[in-house]
C-alpha positions as CSV (number, residue, x, y, z in Angstrom):
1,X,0.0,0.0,0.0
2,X,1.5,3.5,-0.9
3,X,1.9,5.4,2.0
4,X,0.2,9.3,1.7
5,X,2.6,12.0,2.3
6,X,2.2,15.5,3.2
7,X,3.4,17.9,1.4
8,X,4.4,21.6,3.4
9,X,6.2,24.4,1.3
10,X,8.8,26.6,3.3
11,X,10.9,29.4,2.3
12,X,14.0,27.9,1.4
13,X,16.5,30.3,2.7
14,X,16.2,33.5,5.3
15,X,14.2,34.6,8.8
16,X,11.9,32.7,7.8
17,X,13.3,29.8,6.8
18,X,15.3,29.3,9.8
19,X,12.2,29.4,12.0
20,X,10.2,27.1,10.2
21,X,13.1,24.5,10.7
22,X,13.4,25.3,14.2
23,X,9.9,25.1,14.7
24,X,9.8,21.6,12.8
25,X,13.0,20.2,15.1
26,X,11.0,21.2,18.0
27,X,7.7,19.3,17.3
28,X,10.2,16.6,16.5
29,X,10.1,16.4,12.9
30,X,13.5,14.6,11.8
31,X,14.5,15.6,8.2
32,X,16.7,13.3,6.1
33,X,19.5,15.0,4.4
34,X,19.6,14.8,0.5
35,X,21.1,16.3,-2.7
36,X,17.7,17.4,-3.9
37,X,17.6,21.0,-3.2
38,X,13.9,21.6,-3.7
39,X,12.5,18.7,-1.3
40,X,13.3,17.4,2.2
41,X,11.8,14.4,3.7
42,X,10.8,13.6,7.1
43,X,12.3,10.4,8.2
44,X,9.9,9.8,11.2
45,X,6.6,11.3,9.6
46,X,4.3,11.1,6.4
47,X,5.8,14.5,5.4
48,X,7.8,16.5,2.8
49,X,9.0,19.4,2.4
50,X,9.0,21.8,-0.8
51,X,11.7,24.4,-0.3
52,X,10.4,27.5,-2.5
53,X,10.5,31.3,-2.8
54,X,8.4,32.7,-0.2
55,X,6.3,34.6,-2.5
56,X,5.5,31.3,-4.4
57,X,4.4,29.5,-1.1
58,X,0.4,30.7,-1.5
59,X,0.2,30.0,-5.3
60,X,1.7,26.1,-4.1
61,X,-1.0,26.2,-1.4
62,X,-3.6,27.4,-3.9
63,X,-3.0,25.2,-6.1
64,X,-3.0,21.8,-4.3
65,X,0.9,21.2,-5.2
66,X,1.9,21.5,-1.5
67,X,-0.9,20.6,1.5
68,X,0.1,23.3,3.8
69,X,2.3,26.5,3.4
70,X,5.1,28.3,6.0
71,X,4.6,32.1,5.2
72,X,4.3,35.4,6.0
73,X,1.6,37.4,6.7
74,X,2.7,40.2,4.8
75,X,3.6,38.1,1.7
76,X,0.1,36.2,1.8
77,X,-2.3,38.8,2.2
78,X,0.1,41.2,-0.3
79,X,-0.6,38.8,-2.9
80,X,-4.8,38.5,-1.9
81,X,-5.0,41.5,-2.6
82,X,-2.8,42.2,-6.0
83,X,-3.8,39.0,-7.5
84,X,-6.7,37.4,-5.8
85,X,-8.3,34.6,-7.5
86,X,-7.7,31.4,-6.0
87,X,-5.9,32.6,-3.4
88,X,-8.5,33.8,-1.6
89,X,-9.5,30.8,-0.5
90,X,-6.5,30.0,1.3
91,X,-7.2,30.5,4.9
92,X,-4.7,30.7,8.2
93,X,-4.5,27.4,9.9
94,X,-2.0,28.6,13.1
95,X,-0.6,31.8,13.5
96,X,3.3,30.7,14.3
97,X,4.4,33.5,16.8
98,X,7.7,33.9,14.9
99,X,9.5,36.1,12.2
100,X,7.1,39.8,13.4
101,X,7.4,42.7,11.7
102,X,4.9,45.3,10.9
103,X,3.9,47.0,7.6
104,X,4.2,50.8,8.3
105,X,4.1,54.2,6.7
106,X,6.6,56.2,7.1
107,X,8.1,60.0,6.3
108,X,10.8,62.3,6.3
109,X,10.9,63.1,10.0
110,X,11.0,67.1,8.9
111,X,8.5,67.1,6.7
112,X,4.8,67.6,6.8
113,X,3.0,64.5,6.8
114,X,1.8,63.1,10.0
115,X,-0.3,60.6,9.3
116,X,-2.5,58.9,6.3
117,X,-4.9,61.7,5.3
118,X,-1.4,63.9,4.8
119,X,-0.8,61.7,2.1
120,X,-4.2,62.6,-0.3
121,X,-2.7,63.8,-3.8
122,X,0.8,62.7,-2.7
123,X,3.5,60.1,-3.6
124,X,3.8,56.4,-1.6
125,X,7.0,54.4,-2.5
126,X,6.1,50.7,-1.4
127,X,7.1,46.8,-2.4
128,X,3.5,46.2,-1.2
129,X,1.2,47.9,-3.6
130,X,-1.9,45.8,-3.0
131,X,-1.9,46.1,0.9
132,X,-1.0,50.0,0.8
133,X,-3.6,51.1,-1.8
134,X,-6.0,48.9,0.3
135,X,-5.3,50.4,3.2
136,X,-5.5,53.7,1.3
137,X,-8.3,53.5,-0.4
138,X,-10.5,52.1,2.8
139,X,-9.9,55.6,4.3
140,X,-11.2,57.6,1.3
141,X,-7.2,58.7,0.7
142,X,-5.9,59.2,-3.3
143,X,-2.3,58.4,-3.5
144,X,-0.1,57.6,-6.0
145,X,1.4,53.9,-5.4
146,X,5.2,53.9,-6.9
147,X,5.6,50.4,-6.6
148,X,9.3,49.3,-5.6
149,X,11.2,45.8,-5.4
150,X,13.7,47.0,-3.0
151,X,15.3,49.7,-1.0
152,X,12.3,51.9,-0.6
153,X,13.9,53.6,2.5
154,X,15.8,55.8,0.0
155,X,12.6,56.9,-1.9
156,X,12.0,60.5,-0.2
157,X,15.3,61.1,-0.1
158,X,15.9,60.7,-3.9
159,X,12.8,62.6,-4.1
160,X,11.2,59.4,-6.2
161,X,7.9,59.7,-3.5
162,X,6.8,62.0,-0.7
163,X,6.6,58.2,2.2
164,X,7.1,55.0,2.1
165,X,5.0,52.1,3.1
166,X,7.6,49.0,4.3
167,X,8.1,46.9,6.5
168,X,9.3,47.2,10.4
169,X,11.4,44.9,12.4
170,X,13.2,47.7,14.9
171,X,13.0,50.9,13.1
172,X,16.8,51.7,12.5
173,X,16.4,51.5,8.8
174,X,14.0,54.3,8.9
175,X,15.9,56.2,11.5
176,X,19.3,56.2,9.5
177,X,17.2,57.2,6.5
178,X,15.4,60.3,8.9
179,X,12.0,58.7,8.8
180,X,9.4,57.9,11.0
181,X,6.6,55.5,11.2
182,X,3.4,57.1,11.9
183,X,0.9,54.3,10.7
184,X,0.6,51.0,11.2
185,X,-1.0,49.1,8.0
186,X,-0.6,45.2,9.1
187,X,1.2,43.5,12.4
188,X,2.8,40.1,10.9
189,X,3.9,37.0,11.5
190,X,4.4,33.6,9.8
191,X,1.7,31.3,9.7
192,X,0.7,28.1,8.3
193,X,-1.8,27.9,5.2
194,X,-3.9,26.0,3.9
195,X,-7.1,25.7,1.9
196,X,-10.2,25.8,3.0
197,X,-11.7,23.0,1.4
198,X,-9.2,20.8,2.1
199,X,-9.8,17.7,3.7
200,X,-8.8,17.0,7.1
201,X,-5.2,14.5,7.4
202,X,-3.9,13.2,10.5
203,X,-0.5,14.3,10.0
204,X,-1.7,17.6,9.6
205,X,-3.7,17.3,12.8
206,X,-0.9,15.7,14.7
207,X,1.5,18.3,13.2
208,X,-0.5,21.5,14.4
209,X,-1.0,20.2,17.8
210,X,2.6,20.0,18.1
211,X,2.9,22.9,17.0
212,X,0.6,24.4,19.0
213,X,2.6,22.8,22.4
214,X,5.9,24.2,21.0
215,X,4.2,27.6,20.8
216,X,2.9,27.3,24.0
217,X,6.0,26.3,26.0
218,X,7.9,29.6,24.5
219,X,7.4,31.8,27.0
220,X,5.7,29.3,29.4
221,X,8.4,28.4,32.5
222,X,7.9,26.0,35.3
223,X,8.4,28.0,39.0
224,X,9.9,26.1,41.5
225,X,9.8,27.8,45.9
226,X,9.1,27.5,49.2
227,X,6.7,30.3,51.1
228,X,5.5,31.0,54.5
229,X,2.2,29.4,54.4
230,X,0.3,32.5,55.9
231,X,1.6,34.6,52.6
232,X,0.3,31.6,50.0
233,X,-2.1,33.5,48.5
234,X,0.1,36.3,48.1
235,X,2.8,34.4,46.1
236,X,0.1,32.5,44.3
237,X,-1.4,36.6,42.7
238,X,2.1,37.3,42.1
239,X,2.7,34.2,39.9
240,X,1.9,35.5,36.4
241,X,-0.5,33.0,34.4
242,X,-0.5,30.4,36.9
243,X,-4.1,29.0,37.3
244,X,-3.5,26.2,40.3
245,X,-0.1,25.7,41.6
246,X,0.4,22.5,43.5
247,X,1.3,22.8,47.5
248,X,3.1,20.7,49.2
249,X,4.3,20.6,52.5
250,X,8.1,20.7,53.3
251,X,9.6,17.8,55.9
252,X,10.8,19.4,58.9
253,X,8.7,22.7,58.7
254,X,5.2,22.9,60.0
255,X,5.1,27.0,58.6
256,X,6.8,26.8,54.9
257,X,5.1,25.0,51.7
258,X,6.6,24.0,48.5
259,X,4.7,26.0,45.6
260,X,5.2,24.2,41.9
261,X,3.3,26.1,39.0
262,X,3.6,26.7,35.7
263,X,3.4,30.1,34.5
264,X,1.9,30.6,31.4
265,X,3.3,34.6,30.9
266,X,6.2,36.2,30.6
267,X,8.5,35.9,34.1
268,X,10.4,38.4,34.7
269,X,13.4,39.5,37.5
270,X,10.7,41.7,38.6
271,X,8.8,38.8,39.5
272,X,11.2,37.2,41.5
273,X,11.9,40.1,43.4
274,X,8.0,40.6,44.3
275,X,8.3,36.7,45.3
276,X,10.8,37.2,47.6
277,X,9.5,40.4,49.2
278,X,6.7,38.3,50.2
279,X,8.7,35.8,52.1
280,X,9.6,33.0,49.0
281,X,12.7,31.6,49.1
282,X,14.8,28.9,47.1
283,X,12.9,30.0,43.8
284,X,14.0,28.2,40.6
285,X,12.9,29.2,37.1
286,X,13.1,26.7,33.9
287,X,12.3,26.1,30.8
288,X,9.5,23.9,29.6
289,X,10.5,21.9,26.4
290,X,7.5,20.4,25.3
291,X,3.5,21.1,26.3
292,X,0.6,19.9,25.7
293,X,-3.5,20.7,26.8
């Protein structure tokens, strides 16, 4: 009987490609090496891999070459809305938590415009011109969109357009060019795609759960102290995201308890600290590897 593989495209090199195979390694996908540069298979799953451009990753999706897709927010909804077609109805099966960045407009930090209505009857230098005429035209706003493949920073500068639209990671691009951000158009990420009439697999199911627990163990950490027992239900508001927090008594002390919890948010020397002013002691921090509900 032939066995049915999965197919999942991924950006082949970059940001993006680099979390997708460390988000892979984590859920414990093991990839066989090969000479094939376009396809990677997974020696302990029913899955492939189709290593691709990023902006061809929807149009694989779309067209039932790949199963699922590894991609970028900006890149899939940029193409929705220059080309359309088919790929609307590609739908977002798990936002991935990785590879952010932002789509923003931005100007010359001396100049006059401030925000999107400044921009009616002027010039917009972007490598996004379906998202930024979008976002545009849903505001009432006439622009011109001067459509760009790279270095758009430069555009006011070389007086090819009065702001950009492009994306954000930290802002020093914009900065060394003297602009600013002043609107945001789309907060990113990579997600995984798929269609939305395709049928349901078990790999895929299996492979999105993991996924899922890999996500959630990020910033999750497992909080390890002993408190005075009359200040328990101060340590247990302190401890950020933790639900129930098992108790347990320490030998030799009738007033002290061993608090175990796993804190689902972000922990912080700050938390510590409030830990400790409330009487906790010996309190250990680690990483969780792997999770699941």
């Amino acid at each position: 009987m032939t066995e049915t593989r999965i197919k999942i495209a991924v950006q082949k090199k970059g940001r993006l490609a680099e979390g997708s195979f460390a988000l892979l390694d984590k859920a414990g996908v093991k990839l066989a090496y090969g000479k094939d540069q376009l396809l990677r298979r997974a020696e302990n799953m029913a899955l492939d891999l189709m290593l691709i451009r990023d902006d061809d990753i929807p149009s694989f999706v779309a067209s039932g070459a790949c199963d699922y897709g590894i991609v970028g927010e900006n890149v899939l909804y940029e193409l929705q809305a220059d080309r359309a077609g088919r790929l609307n109805d590609l739908e977002v099966a798990l936002e991935l938590g990785f590879a952010k960045c932002a789509l923003k407009l931005a100007a010359p930090k001396d100049g006059t415009i401030a925000c999107a209505a400044d921009l009616e009857s002027k010039a917009v230098a972007t490598s996004y011109p379906g998202l930024t005429k979008a976002y545009l035209s849903a505001r009432g706003i006439r622009a011109d969109i001067i459509e760009m493949g790279g270095s758009v920073e430069v555009a006011p500068r070389m007086h090819i357009a009065d702001a950009i639209c492009d994306l954000v990671s930290t802002g020093a691009t914009l900065d060394a060019n003297g602009l600013a951000a002043f609107e945001t158009v789309l907060e990113s990420q990579a997600v995984m795609i798929k269609r939305k009439d395709a049928p349901k697999d078990v790999i895929g199911d299996i492979l999105i759960e993991r996924f899922k627990g890999v996500i959630a163990s990020r910033q999750t950490k497992y909080i390890l102290l002993n408190a005075p027992k009359d200040r328990l239900d101060d340590v247990r508001n302190i401890l950020p995201g933790a639900q129930a927090p098992t108790v347990a008594p320490v030998v030799g002390r009738d007033d002290v308890v061993a608090v175990h919890a796993v804190c689902t948010e972000a922990v912080f020397w700050s938390t510590l600290e409030q830990l400790k002013s409330v009487g906790a002691q010996s309190i250990l921090v680690l990483p969780i590897e792997k999770m699941m509900a």
